[in-house]
C-alpha positions as CSV (number, residue, x, y, z in Angstrom):
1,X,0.0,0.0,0.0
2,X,1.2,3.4,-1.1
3,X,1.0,6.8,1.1
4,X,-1.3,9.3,-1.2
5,X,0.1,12.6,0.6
6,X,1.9,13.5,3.6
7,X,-1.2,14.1,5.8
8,X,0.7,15.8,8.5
9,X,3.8,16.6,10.4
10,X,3.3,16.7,14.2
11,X,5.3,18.7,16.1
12,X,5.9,18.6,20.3
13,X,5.5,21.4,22.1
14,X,5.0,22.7,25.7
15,X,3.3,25.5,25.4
16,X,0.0,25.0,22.7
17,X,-1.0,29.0,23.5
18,X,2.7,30.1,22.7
19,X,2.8,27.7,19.7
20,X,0.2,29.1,17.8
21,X,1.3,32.4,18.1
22,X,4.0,31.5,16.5
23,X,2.9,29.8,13.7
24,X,0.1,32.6,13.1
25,X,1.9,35.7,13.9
26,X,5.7,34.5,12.3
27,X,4.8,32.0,10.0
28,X,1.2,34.2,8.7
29,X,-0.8,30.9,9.2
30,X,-4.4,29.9,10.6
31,X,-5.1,27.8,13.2
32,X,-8.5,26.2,11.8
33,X,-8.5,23.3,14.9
34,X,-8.2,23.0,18.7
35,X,-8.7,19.6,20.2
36,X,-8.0,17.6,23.0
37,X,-7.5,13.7,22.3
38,X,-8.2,12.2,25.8
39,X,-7.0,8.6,25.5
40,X,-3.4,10.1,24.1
41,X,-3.3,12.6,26.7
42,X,-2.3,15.6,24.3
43,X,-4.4,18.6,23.3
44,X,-3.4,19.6,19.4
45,X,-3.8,22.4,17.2
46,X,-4.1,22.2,13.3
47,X,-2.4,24.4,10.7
48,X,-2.2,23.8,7.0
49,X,0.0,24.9,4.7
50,X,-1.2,23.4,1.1
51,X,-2.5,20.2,1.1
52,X,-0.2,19.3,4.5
53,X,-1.3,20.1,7.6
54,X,1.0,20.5,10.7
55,X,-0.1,19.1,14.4
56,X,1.2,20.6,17.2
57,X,1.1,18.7,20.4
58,X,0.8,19.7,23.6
59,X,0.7,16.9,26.8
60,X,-2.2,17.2,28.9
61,X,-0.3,14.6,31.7
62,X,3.8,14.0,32.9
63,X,2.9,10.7,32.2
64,X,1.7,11.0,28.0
65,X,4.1,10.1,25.4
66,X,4.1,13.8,23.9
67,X,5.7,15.0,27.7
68,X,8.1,12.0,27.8
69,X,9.4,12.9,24.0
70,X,9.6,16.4,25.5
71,X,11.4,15.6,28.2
72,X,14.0,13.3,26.6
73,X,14.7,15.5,22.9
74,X,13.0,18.5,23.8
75,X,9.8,19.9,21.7
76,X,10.1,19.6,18.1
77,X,9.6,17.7,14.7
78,X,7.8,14.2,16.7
79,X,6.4,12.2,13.5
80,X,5.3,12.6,10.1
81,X,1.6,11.2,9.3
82,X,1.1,9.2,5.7
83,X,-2.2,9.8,4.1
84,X,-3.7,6.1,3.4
85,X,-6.4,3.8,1.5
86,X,-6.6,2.1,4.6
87,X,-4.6,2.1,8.0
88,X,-5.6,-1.4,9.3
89,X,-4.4,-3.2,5.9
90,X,-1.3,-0.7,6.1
91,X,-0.2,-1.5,9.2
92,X,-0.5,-5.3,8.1
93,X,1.5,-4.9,5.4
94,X,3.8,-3.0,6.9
95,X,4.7,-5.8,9.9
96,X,4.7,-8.5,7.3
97,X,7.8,-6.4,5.7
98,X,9.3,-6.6,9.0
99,X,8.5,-3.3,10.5
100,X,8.1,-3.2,14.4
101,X,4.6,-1.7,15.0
102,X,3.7,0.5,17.8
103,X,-0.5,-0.4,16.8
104,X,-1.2,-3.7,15.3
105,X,-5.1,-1.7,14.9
106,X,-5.6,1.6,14.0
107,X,-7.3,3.7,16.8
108,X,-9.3,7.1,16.7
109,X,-6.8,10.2,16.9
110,X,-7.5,14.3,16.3
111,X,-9.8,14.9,13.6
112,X,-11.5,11.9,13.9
113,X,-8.3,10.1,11.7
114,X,-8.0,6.4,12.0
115,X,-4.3,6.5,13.1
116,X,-1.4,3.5,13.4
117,X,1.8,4.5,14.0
118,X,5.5,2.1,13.4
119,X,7.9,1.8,15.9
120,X,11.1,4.2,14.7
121,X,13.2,1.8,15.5
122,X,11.8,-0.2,12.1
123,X,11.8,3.5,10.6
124,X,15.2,4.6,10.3
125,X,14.8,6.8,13.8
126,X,11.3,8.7,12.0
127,X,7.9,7.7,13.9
128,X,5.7,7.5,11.2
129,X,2.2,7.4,11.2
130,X,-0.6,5.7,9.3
131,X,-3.9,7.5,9.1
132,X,-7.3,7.5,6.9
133,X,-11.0,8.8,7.1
């Protein structure tokens, strides 16, 4: 299965407030989404820029994976997202090439995206994402 578009590129940060202000007042964009994804304890903001969007990530706990990446590499580029046909047949095919997966099922992330993500260690060090409708 082939990736039709980048989808997005999230980025880490600490402060979602500061962020944005940023991104709208340097780099002239609009935030068009605010959302807070419960289960991944992160709240996320939405930009796009073309046919690419870019997520920002702010942790909601000490305990999420967005405050541990934080923590560890400090805030910054945290995964790119791949645009496909289908995230549950993608993820298959991807762990019967070998790749280490991080979901064998895709679950429900921001925007209501189907989401898988592959382990960067299978990735050449990039946590890439799956996602769909």
């Amino acid at each position: 299965m082939t990736p039709s578009k980048i989808e997005h590129i999230g980025i880490a940060v600490a402060n979602l407030d500061e962020a944005i202000k940023y991104w709208e007042n340097v780099m002239g964009l609009k935030c068009y989404n605010i959302e807070e994804v419960a289960d991944q304890k992160v709240r996320t903001a939405f930009f796009k820029i073309g046919e690419v969007k870019i997520e920002l990530l702010e942790p909601t706990s000490e305990d999420s994976t967005i405050a541990k990446f934080i923590a560890n590499k400090g805030q910054g580029v945290h995964h790119v997202a791949f645009k496909m046909e289908d995230t549950n047949q993608a993820l298959t095919e991807a762990e019967e090439k070998g790749v280490r997966l991080i979901d064998k099922q895709a679950r429900k992330g921001a925007e209501n995206l189907n989401i898988g993500f592959l382990h960067p260690k299978s990735t050449l060090g990039v946590l890439t994402e799956f996602c769909c409708e």
